[in-house]
Structures are given as structure tokens and as C-alpha cells.
C-alpha positions as CSV (number, residue, x, y, z in Angstrom):
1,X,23.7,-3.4,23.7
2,X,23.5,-5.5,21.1
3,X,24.9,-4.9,17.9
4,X,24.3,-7.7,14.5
5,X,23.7,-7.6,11.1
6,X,20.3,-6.1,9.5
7,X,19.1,-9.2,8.2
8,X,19.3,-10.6,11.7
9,X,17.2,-8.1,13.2
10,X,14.2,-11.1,13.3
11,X,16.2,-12.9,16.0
12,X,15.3,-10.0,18.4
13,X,11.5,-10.0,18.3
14,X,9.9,-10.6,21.2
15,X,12.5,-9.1,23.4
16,X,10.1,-6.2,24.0
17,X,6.7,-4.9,22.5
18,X,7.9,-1.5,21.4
19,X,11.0,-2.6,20.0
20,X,8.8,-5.5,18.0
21,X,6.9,-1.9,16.6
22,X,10.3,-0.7,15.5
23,X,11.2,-3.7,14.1
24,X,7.8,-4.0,12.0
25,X,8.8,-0.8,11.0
26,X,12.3,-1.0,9.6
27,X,10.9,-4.1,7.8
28,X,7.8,-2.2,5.7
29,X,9.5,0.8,5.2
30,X,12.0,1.8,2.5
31,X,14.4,4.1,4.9
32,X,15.8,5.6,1.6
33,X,12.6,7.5,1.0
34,X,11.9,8.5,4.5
35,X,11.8,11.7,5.0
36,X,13.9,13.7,7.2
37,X,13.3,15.1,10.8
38,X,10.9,13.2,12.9
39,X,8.5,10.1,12.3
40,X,6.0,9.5,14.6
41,X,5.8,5.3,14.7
42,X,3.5,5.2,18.2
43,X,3.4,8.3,19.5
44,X,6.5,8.9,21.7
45,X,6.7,5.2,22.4
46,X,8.2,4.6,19.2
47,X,9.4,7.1,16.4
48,X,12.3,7.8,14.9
49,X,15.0,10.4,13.5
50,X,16.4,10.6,9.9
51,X,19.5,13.0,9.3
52,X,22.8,13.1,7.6
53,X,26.1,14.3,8.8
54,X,29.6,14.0,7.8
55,X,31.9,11.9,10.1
56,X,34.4,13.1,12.2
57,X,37.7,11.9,14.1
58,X,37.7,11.1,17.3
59,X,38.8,13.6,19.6
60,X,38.7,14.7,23.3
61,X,36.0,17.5,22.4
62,X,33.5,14.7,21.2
63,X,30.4,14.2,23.6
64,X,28.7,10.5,24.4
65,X,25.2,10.6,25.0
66,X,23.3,8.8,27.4
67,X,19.1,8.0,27.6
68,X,17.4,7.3,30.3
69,X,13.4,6.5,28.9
70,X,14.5,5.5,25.3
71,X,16.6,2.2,23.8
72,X,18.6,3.9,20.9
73,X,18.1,2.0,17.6
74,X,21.0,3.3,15.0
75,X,20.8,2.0,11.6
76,X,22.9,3.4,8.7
77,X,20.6,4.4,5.1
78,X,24.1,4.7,3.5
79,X,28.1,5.9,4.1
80,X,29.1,4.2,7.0
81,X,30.8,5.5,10.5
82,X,32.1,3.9,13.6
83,X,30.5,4.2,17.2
84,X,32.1,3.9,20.2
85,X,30.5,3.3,23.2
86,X,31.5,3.4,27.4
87,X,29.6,2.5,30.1
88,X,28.2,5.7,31.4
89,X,29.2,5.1,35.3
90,X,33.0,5.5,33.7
91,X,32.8,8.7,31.9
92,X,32.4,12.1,33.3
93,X,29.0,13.7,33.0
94,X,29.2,17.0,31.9
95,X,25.5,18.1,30.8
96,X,21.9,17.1,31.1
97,X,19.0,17.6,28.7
98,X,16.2,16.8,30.3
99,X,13.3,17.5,27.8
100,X,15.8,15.4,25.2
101,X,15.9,12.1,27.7
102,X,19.7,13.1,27.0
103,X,22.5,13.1,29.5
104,X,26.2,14.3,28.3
105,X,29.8,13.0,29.1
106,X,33.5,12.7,28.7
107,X,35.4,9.8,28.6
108,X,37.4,7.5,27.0
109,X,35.8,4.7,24.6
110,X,35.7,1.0,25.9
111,X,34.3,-0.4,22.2
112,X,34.0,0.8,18.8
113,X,31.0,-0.7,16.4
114,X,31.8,-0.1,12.8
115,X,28.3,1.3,11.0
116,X,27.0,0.5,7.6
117,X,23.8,-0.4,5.7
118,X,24.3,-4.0,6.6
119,X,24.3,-3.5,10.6
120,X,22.5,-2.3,13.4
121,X,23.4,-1.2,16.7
122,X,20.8,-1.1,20.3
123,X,21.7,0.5,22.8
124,X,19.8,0.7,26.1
125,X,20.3,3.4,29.0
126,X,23.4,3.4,30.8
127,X,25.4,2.7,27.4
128,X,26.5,6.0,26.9
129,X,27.1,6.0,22.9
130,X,29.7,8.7,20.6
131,X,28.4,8.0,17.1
132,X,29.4,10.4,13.4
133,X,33.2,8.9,13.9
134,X,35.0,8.7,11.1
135,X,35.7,5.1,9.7
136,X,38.8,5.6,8.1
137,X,38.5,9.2,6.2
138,X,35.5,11.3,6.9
139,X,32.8,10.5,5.1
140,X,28.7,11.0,4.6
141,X,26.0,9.2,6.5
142,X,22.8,9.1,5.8
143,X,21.1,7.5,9.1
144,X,17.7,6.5,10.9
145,X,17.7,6.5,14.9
146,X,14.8,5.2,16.5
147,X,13.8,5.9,19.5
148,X,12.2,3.2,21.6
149,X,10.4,3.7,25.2
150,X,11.3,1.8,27.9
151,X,7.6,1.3,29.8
């Protein structure tokens, strides 16, 4: 995973092509007036997500996600949140969405990465991911995830 501060985002070009399109991306485009539902960047090697939610506590209930095909690219339009992650091969897997490249589990969190409009956080398959947690009081987000093939 790696998790840094938006205006750092530069230091990760080159890492891999499609993430370089996501990048290119996020730099041109004003995420505020994007619209929500899907946006198709490269076809399904790159596109991305835009929703909002309210934040929640954590509890036992919550599900992480996991991705198998797609790096998961979570940058915050506004409000902010906390994400905890775990690795996958420590949680229980409960569920799997196939045609959503998604696999469910249970678990307790090993980290937490706080989530605002000054940070982003990649995470890659095997980082199973519990994001809409409340950072202090429950709160609004407004939030882009892009989805990135791994080829």
C-alpha cells in the first residue's frame, strides 16, 4: 500500500503504466465537478468511481474488501474518514463477488489511514481495505476510487 499526501502523488510515476493514466488523470481533472457513478479513464484498465456516504463507527458488522485484478486508488473530494486495513490472509473470508473483482471478510484492523482532501491511499490485492469509518463523529464524504488493472 502506500498511503502520502496528494501533492506527492508525482513521486509515484513510473511505478506502473496504468497507474501513470490515473495519475494524469487526478492531475487534469477537477474531481469536484466529476460526475457521479462511473468514469471510464481506459476502458476497464483504468476508470474510476465517484460517490458520497456518511461515515460510520467501526463495528464487528463492517466488511473489508479485497481485489484481485484492480489496485484501489482512494482519494477524498471533501469530509474526511479513516480506513483501516488487514492483510487479507488474517481475516476471515466470508463472501465473493466475482463479476465485482471483490472478495469479503471479517477481521480485526492491523492499520488505520486517516482520509482527507490532502491524502491518498493505494492499495493493491491482498490488502483487504474497511473504508466510510468515522474519524471522530460521523460525517460526509464526498470521494473518487479508481480503479486500476493489474496486467
Amino acid at each position: 500500500m502506500i498511503y502520502d499526501k496528494i501533492q506527492n502523488i508525482d513521486r509515484y510515476a513510473g511505478l506502473y503504466h496504468n497507474f501513470d493514466t490515473a495519475i494524469a488523470f487526478l492531475k487534469k481533472t477537477n474531481l469536484n465537478t466529476l460526475p457521479k457513478g462511473r468514469t471510464t479513464i481506459d476502458g476497464d484498465e483504468v476508470f474510476c468511481n465517484h460517490f458520497d456516504y456518511t461515515t460510520a463507527p467501526l463495528s464487528n458488522a463492517m466488511d473489508f474488501e479485497d481485489h484481485i485484478k484492480y489496485l484501489d486508488l482512494h482519494v477524498v473530494v471533501s469530509g474526511c474518514e479513516t480506513v483501516a486495513v488487514s492483510e487479507a490472509k488474517n481475516l476471515m473470508k466470508t463472501k465473493v463477488l466475482a463479476d465485482e473483482d471483490a472478495a469479503l471478510y471479517r477481521g480485526n484492523p492491523e492499520l488505520f489511514f486517516p482520509g482527507d482532501s490532502d491524502t491518498f491511499l493505494l492499495v493493491y490485492p491482498g490488502e483487504a481495505h474497511l473504508p466510510k469509518l468515522a474519524d471522530g463523529e460521523p460525517c460526509m464524504v464526498d470521494k473518487v476510487v479508481f480503479k486500476i488493472a493489474l496486467r
